[in-house]
C-alpha positions as CSV (number, residue, x, y, z in Angstrom):
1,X,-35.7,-39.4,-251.7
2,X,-35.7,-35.9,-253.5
3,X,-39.4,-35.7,-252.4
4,X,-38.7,-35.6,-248.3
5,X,-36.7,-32.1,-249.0
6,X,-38.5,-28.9,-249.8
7,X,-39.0,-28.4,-253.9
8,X,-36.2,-25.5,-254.7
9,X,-33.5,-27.6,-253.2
10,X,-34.5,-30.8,-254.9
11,X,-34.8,-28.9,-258.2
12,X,-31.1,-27.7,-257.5
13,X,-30.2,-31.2,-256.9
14,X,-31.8,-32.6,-259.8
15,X,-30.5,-29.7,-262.2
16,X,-27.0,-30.3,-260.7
17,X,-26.8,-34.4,-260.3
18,X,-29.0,-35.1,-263.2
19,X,-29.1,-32.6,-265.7
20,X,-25.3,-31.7,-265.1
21,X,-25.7,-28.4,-264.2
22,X,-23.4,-26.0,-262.5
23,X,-24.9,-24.6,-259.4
24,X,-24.2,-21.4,-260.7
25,X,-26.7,-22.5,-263.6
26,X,-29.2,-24.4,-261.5
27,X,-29.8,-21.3,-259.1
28,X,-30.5,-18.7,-262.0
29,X,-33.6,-21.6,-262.9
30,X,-34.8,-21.0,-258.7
31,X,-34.0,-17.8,-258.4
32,X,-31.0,-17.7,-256.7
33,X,-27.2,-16.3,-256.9
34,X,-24.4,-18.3,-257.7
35,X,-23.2,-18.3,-253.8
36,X,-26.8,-18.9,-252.8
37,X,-27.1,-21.8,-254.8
38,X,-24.0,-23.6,-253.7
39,X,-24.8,-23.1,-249.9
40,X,-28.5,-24.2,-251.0
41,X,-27.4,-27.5,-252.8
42,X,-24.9,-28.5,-249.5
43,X,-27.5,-28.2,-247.4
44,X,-29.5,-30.1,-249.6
45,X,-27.0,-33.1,-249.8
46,X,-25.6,-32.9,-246.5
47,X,-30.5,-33.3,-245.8
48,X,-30.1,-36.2,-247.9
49,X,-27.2,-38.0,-246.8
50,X,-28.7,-38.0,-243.3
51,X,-31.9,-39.2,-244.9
52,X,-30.2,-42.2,-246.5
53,X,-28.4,-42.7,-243.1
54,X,-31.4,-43.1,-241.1
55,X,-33.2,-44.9,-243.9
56,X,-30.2,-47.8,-243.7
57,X,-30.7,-48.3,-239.7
């Protein structure tokens, strides 16, 4: 599923849900601030849950 949302915010995904990452940590690897990366990986998973919603229907 991390392939149907744009590469930085599946990397922040990945770094986060995977690699147990902070956000704080997985946004200095993109790039991004701390508060950047947060609002970054909830828009990411909010992407993904309605993914897996439509997927299910």
């Amino acid at each position: 599923m991390l392939r149907l949302i744009d590469t930085r915010s599946a990397m922040l995904v990945r770094a986060v849900t995977l690699d147990g990452k902070t956000a704080e940590e997985a946004g200095e690897t993109v790039g991004m601030t701390a508060g950047a990366a947060r609002v970054a990986l909830h828009r990411a998973m909010r992407r993904l849950s309605g993914l897996a919603e439509r997927m299910m229907k």
